[in-house]
Structure formats: C-alpha cells, structure tokens
N, C-alpha and C positions, 0 to 999 in steps of 0.2 A: 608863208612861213620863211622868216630868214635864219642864217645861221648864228643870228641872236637869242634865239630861241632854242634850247637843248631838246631832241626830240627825245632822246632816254637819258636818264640819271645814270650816276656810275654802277647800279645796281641792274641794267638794262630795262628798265621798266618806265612807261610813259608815266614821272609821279607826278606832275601839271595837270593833267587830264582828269575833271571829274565828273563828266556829262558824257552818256554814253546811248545811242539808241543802235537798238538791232532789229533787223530785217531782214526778213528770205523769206520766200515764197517757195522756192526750190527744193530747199532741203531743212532738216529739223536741226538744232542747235542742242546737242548734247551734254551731259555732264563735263568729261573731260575739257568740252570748248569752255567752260563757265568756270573751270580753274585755272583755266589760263589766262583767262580776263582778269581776275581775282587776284592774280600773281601778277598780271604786265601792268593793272590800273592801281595800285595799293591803295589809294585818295579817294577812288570811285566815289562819287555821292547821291547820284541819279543814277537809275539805270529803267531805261525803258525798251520794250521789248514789242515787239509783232511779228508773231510767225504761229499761223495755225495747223503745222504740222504735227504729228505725232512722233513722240521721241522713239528710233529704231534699238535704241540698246537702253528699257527701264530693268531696271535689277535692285536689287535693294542694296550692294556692293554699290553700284553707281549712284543711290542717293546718298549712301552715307561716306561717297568720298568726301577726304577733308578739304573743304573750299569755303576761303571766308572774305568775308564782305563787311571789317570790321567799320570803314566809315560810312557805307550806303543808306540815305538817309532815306528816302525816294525810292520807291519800285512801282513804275507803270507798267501795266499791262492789257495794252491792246488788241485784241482780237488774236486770242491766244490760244493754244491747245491747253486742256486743263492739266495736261501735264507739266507743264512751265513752273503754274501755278503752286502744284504740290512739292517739287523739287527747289523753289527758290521760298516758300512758306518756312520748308522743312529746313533749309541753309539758313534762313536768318534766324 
C-alpha cells in the first residue's frame, strides 16, 4: 500500500474497502464488533465469516442494536456458530 492510496476517508472510515473475511478460532465476534465494521466499512459488499464459537453476550438489546449493512450484497458463512447466523439474518 503506498501513500497513493487513502487508508481512511475524511469521515475516518476505510470507504475503498469492500471485501471483508473474518476469523478467529479464539474468541466469538460479538454484536458491538459488527457495528463497528458497519461504521468503519460503509461500502461493505461481501462479508464472509468463520468462527464457530458461541456469542458470550446474546441478549435481545444486543440483537437489536442499530447496525446496518446498507450495501452488503454477499454474506458467506462458513462453519459458523448458529448464532452468527441468526444475528446477521436478523441485521439484514
């Protein structure tokens, strides 16, 4: 990456970026982490996902924070906990 390339817009958010894959083995990927992608990717249009852990904080406050994913056109989901499933079902 040179510094021809803007790594955040003036708004600090990566808006070039619209391919996204997540991974962890270690630890579960929570609501709050998923509005902050949602806020830093605005473009987002893939988003693939692998992590079969189980979310440590489900609440129904946590599924229905406000998190949007207005360009995501693509959600893969590989070998997933079915919780992923229901909280990014229920976001789009």
């Amino acid at each position: 990456m040179s510094n021809r390339f803007p790594l955040f817009d003036i708004n600090n958010t990566f808006s070039n970026l619209t391919i996204l894959l997540l991974f962890d083995d270690a630890k579960p990927f929570e609501t709050i982490f998923f509005g902050r992608i949602a806020r830093a990717l605005p473009r987002l249009r893939t988003l693939e996902i692998i992590n079969q852990l189980k979310h440590q904080e489900k609440s129904v406050s946590a599924m229905t924070t406000n998190i949007d994913f207005s360009h995501l056109a693509v959600l893969i989901l590989h070998d997933i906990h079915i919780d992923y499933a229901e909280q990014l079902i229920f976001l789009l």
